[in-house]
N, C-alpha and C positions, 0 to 999 in steps of 0.2 A: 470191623471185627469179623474173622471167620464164623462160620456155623460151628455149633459145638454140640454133642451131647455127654447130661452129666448122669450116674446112676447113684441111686441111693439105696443104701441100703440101713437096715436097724439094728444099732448095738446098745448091748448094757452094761455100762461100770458099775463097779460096787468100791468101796472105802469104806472102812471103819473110824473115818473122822469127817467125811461134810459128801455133800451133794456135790461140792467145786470138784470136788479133791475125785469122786464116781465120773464126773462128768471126762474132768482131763485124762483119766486113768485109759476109759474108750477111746479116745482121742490119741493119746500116747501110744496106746498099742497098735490104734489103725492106721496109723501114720509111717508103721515099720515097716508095713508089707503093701501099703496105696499108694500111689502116685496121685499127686495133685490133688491133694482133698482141697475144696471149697469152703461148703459152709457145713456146721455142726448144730440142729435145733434138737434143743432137746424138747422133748415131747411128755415126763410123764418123771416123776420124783415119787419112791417110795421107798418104805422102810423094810428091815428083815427085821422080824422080832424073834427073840427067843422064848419057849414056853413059860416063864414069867413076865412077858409084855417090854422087854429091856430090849434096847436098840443093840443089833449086831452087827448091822450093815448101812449104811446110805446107799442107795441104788438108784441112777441115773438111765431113764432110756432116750439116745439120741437118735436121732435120723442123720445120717452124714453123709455127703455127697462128694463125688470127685468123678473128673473127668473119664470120659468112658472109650474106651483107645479097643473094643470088638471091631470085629470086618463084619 
């Protein structure tokens, strides 16, 4: 196997119906403009509340990696 380097960087989905649904939503978009993404961990699940304590968002923070093609 070649040498390789990969970079990561960290994004946040958000969805108004689950953490799956925050997680792929990152994923989905960073997949439009990345070549070669890797792996995806997510690191950190929380909520958006609204001024009476009611869920408005699921929010997903991932780290996600993909191959790094700089000179």
């Amino acid at each position: 196997m070649a040498d390789s380097v990969y970079k990561v960087i960290e994004l946040i989905g958000t969805s108004k119906d689950s953490w799956e649904k925050a997680a792929a939503v990152a994923v989905g978009r960073a997949s439009k403009s990345l070549r070669d993404l890797r792996v995806a961990e997510v690191v950190q699940l929380d909520l958006q509340l609204d001024a009476k304590g009611k869920i408005e968002a699921y929010r997903a923070k991932l780290n996600v990696s993909f191959k790094f093609e700089g000179s």
